[in-house]
MMTF fields as JSON, N, C-alpha, C and O atoms, coordinates in Angstrom:
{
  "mmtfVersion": "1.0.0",
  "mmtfProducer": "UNKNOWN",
  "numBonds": 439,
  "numAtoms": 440,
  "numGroups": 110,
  "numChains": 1,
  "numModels": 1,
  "chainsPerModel": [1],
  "groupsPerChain": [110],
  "chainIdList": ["A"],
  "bondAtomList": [4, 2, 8, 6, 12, 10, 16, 14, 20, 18, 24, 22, 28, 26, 32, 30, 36, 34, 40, 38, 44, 42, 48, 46, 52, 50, 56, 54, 60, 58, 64, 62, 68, 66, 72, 70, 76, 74, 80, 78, 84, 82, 88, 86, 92, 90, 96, 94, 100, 98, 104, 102, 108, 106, 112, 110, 116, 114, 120, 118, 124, 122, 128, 126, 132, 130, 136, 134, 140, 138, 144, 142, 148, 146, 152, 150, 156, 154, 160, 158, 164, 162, 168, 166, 172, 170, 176, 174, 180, 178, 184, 182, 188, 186, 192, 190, 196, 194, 200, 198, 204, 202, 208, 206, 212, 210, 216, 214, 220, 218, 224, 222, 228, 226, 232, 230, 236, 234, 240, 238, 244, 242, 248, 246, 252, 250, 256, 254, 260, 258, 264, 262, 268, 266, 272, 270, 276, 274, 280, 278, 284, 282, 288, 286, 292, 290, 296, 294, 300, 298, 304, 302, 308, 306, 312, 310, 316, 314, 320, 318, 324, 322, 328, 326, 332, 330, 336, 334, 340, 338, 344, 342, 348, 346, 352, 350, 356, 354, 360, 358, 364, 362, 368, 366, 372, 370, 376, 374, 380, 378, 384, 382, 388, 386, 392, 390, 396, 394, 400, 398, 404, 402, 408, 406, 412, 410, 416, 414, 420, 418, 424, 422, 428, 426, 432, 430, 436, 434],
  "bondOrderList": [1, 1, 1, 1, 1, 1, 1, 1, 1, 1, 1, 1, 1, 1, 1, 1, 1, 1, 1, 1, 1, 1, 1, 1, 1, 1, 1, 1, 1, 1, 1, 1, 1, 1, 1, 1, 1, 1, 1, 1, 1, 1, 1, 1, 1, 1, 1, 1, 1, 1, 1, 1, 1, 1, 1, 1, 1, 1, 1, 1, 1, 1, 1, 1, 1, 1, 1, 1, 1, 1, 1, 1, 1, 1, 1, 1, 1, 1, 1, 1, 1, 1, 1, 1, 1, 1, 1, 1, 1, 1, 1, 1, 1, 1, 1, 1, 1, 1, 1, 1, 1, 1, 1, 1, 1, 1, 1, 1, 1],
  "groupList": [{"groupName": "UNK", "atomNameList": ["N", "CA", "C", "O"], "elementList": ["N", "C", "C", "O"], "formalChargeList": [0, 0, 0, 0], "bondAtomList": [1, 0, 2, 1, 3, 2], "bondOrderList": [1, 1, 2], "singleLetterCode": "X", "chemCompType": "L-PEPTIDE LINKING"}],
  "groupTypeList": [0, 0, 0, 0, 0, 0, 0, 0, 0, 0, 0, 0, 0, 0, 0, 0, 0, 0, 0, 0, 0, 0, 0, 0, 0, 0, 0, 0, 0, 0, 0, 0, 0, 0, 0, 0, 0, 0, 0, 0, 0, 0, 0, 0, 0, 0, 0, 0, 0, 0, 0, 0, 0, 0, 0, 0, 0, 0, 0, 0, 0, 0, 0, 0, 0, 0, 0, 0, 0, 0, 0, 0, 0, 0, 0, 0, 0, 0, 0, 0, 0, 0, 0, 0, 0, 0, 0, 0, 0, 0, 0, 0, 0, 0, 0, 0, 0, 0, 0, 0, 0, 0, 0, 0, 0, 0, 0, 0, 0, 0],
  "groupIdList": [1, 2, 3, 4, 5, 6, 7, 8, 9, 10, 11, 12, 13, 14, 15, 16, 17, 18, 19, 20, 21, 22, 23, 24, 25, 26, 27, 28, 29, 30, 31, 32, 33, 34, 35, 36, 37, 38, 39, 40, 41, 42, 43, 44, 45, 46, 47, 48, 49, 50, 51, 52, 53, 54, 55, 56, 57, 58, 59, 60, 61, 62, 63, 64, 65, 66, 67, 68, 69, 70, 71, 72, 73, 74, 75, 76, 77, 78, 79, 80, 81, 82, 83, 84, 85, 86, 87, 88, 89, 90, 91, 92, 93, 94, 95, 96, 97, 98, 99, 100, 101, 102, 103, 104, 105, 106, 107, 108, 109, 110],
  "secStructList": [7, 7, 7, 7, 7, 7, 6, 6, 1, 7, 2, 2, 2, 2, 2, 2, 2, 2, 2, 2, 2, 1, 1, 7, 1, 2, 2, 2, 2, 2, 2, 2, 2, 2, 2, 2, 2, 2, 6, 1, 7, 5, 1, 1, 2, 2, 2, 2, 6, 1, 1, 1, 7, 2, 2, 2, 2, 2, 2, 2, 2, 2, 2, 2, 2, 6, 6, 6, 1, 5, 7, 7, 3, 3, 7, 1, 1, 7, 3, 3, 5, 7, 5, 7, 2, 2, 2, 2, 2, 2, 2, 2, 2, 2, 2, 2, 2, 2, 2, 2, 2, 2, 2, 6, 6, 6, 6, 6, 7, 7],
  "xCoordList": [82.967, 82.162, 80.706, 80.165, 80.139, 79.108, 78.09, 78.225, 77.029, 75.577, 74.488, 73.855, 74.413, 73.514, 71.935, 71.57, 71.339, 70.116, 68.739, 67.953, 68.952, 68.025, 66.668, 65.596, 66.732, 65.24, 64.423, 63.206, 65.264, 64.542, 63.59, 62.89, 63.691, 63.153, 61.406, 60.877, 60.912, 59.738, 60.199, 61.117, 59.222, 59.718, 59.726, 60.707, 59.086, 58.743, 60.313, 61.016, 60.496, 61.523, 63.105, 63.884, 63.351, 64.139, 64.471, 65.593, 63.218, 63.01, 63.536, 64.265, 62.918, 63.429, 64.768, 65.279, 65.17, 67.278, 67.66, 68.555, 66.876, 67.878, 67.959, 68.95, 66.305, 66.463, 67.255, 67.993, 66.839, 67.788, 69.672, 70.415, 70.077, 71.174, 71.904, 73.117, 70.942, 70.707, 70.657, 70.959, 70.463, 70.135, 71.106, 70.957, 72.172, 73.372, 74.477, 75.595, 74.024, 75.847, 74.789, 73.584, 75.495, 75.224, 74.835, 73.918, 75.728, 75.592, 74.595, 74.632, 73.85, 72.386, 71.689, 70.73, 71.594, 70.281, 70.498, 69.544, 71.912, 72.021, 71.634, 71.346, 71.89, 70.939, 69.652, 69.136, 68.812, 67.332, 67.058, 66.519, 67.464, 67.091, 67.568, 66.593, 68.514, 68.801, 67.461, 66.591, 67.299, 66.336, 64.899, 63.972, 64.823, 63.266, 62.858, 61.688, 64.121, 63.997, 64.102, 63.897, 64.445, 63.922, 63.099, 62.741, 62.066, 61.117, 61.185, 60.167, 62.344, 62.107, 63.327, 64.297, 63.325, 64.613, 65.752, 65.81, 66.729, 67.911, 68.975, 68.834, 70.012, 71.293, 72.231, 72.43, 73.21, 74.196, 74.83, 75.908, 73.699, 73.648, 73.787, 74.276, 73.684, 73.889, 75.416, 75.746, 76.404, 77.476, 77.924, 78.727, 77.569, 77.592, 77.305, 78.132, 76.03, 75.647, 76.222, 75.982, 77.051, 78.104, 79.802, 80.462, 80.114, 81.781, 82.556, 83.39, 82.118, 82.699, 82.951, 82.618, 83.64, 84.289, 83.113, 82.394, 82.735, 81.966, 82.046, 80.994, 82.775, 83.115, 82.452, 81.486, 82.651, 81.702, 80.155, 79.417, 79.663, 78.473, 77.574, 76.383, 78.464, 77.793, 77.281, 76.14, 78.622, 78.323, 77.308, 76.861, 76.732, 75.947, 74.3, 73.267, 74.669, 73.45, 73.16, 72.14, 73.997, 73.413, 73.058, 72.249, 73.644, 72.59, 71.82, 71.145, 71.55, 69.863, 69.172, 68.111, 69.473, 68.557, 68.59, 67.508, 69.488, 69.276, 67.837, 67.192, 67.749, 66.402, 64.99, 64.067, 64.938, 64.356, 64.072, 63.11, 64.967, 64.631, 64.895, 64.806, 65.142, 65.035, 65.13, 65.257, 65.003, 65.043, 65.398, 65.109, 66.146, 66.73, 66.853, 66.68, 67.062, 66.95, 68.811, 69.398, 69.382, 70.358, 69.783, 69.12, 70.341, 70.133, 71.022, 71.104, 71.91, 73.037, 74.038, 73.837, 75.344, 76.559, 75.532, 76.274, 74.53, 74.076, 72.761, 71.84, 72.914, 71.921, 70.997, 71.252, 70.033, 68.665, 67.71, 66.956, 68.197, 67.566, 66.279, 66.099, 65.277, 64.409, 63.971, 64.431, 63.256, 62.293, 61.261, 60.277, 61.726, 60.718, 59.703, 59.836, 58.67, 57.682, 56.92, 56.641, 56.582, 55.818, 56.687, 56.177, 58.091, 59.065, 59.732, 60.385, 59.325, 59.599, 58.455, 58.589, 57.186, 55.881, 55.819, 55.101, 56.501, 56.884, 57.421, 56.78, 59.019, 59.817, 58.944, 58.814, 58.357, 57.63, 57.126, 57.238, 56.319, 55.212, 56.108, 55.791, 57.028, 57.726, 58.458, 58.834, 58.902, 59.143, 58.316, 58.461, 56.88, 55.973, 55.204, 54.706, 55.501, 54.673, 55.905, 55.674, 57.378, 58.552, 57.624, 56.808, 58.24, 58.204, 56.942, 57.042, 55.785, 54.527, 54.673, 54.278, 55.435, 55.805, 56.789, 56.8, 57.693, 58.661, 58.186, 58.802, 57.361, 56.764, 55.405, 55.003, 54.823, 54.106, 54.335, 53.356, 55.576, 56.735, 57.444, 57.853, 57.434, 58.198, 57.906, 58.84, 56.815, 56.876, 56.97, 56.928, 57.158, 58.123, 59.482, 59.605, 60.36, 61.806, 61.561, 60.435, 62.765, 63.38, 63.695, 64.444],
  "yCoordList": [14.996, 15.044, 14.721, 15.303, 13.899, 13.453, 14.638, 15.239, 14.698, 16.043, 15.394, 14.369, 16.112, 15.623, 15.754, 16.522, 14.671, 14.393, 14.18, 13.265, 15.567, 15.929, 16.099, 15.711, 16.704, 16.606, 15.132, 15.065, 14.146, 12.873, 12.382, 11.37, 13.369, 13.65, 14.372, 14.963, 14.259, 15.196, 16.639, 16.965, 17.255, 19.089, 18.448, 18.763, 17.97, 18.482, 17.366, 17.627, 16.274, 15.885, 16.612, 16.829, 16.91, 18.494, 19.056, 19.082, 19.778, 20.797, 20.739, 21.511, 19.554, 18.723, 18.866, 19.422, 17.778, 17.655, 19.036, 19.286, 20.003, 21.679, 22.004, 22.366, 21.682, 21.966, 21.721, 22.344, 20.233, 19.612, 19.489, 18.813, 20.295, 20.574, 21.753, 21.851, 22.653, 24.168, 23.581, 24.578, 22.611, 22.418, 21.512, 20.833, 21.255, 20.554, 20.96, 20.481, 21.693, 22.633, 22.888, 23.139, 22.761, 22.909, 24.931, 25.477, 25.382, 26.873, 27.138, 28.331, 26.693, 27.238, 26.935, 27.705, 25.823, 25.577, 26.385, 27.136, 26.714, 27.534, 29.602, 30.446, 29.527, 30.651, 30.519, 31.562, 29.656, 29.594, 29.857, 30.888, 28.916, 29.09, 30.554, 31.156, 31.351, 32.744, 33.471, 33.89, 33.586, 34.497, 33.792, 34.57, 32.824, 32.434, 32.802, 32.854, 33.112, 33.245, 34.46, 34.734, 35.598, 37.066, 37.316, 38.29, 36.427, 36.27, 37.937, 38.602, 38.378, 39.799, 39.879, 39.22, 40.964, 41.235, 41.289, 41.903, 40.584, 40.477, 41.243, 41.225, 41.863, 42.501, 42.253, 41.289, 42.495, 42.53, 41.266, 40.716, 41.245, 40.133, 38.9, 38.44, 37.995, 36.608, 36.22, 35.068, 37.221, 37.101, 37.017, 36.108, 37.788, 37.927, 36.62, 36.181, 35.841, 34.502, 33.327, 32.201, 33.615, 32.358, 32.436, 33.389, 30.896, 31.201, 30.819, 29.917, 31.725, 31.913, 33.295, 34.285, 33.32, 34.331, 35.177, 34.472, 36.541, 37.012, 36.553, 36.0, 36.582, 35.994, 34.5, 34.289, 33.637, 32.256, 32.252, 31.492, 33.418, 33.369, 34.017, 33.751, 35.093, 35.342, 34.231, 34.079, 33.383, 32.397, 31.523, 30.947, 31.267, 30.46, 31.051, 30.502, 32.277, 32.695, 32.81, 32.261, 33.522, 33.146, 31.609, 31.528, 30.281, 29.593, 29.447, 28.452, 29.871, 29.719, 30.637, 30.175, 31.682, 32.782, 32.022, 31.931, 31.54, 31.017, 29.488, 29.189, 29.125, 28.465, 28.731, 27.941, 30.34, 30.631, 30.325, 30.436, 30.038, 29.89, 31.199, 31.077, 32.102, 33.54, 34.572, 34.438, 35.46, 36.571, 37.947, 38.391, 38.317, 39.823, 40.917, 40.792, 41.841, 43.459, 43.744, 43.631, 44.271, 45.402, 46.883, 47.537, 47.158, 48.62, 49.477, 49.884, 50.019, 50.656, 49.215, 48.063, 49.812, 49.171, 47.932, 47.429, 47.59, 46.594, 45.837, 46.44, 44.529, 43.672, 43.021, 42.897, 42.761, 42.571, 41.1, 40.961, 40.121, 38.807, 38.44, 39.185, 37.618, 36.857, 35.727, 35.547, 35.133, 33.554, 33.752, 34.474, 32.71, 32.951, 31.764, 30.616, 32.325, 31.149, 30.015, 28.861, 31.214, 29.829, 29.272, 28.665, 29.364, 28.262, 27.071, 26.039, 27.625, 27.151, 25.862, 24.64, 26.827, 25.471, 24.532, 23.534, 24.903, 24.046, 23.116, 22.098, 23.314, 22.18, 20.913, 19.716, 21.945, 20.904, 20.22, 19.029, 20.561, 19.675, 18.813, 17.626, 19.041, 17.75, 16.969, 15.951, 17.181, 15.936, 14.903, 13.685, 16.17, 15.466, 13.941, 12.835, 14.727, 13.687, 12.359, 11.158, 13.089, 12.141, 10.826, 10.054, 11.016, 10.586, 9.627, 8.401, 10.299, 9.46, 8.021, 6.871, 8.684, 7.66, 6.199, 5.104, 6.987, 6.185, 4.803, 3.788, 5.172, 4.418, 3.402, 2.309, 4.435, 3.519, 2.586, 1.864, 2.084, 1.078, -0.055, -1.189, 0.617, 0.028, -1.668, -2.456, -1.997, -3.437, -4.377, -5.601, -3.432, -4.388, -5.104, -6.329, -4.324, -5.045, -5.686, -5.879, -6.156, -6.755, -6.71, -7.553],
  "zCoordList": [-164.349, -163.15, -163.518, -164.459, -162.863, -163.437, -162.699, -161.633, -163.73, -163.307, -162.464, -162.715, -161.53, -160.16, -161.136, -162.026, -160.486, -161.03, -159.97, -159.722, -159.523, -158.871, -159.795, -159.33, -161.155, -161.868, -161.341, -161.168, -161.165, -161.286, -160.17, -160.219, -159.044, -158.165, -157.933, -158.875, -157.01, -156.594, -155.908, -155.157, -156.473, -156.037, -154.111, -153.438, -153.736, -152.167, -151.622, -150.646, -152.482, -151.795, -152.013, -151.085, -153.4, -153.233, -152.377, -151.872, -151.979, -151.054, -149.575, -148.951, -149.222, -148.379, -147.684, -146.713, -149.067, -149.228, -148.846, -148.039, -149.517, -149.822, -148.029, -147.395, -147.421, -145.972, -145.052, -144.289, -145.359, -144.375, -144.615, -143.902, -145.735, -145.97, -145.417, -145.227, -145.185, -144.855, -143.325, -142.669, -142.481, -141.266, -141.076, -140.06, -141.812, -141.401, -140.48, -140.292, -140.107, -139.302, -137.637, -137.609, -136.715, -135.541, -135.29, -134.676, -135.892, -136.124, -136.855, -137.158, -137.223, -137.974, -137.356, -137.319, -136.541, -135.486, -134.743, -134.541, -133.882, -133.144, -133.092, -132.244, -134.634, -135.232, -135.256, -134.852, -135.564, -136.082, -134.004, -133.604, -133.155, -131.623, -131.477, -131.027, -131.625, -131.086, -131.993, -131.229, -132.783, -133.928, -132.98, -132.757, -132.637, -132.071, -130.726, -130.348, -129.862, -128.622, -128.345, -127.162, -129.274, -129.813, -129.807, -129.144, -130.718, -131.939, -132.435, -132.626, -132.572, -133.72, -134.299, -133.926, -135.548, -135.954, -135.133, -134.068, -135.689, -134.804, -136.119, -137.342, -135.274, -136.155, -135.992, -136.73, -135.397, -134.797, -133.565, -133.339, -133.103, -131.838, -132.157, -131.126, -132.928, -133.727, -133.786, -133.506, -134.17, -134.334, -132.83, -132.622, -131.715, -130.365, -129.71, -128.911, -130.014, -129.221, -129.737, -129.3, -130.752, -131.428, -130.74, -130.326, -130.862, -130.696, -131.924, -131.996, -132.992, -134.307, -134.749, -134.097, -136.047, -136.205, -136.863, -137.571, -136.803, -138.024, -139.435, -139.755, -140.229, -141.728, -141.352, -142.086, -140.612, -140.277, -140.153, -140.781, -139.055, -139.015, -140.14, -140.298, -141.059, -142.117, -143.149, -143.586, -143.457, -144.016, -143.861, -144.853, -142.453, -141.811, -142.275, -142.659, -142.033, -142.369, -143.763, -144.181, -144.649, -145.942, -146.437, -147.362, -145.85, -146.173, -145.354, -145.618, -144.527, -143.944, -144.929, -145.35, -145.342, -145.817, -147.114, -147.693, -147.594, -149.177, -149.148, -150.154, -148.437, -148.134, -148.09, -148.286, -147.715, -146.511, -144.868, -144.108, -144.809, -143.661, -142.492, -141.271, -143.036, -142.305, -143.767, -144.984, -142.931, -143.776, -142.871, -141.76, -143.954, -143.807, -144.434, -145.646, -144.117, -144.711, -144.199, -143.123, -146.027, -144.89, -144.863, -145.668, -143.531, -143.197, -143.025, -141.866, -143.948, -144.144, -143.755, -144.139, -142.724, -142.722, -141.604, -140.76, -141.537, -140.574, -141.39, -141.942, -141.318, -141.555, -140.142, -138.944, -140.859, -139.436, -140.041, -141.004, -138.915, -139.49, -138.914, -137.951, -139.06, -138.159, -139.035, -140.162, -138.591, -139.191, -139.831, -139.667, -140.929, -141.724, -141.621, -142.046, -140.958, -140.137, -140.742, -140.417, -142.27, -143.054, -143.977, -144.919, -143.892, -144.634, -143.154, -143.309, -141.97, -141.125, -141.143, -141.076, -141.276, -141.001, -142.474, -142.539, -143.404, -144.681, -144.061, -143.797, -143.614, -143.334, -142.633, -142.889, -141.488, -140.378, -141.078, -140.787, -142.338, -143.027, -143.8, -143.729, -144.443, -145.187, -144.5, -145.081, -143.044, -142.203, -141.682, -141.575, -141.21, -141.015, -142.353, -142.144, -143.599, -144.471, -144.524, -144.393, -144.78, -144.149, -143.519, -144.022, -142.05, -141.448, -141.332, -141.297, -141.278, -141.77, -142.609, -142.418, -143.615, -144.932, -144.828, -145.39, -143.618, -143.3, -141.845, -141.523, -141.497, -140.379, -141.044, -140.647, -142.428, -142.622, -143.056, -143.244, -143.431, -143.941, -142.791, -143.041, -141.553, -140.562, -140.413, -140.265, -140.459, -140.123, -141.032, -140.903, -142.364, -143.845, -143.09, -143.098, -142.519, -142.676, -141.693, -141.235, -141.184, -140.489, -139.047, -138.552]
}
């Protein structure tokens, strides 16, 4: 199996990939919108505003949380999530320089 060669990369474009990997599943956006339209710790209720199984939405959430892109506390037999705002205003910023980058290119092709 050949070894992924991510070193060969820039930290911010990494970072990036890891996000926008973490933002691949329709169920994580759909988490990051329930946790924002709270805007407070959420527990219990996440598993409630999904049509998935608990064992699914856990999953969902540990990779959001493995990003940061939320964060949580457990509190005995219950865990309590919300957003984590300045990994949130990260992302924004590496799409933003993205995207910048990618337009300042646009009237190269074709």
């Amino acid at each position: 199996m050949p070894k992924a060669k991510t070193h060969l990369f820039k930290p911010k474009e990494i970072a990036l990939a890891e996000l926008a990997k973490a933002l691949g599943h329709p169920a994580r956006i759909a988490i990051l919108k329930t946790l924002s339209r709270r805007n407070e710790c959420i527990c219990g209720e996440i598993v409630d505003s999904l049509p998935l199984a608990q064992a699914t939405v856990s999953q969902h959430v540990k990779e959001l949380k493995s990003v940061g892109l939320i964060s949580g506390e457990v509190e005995g037999p219950k865990s309590c999530y919300c957003i984590n705002w300045g990994q949130i205003e990260e992302l924004q910023e590496f799409m933003q320089d993205l995207i910048g980058q990618l337009k300042s290119n646009r009237d190269r092709c074709c």
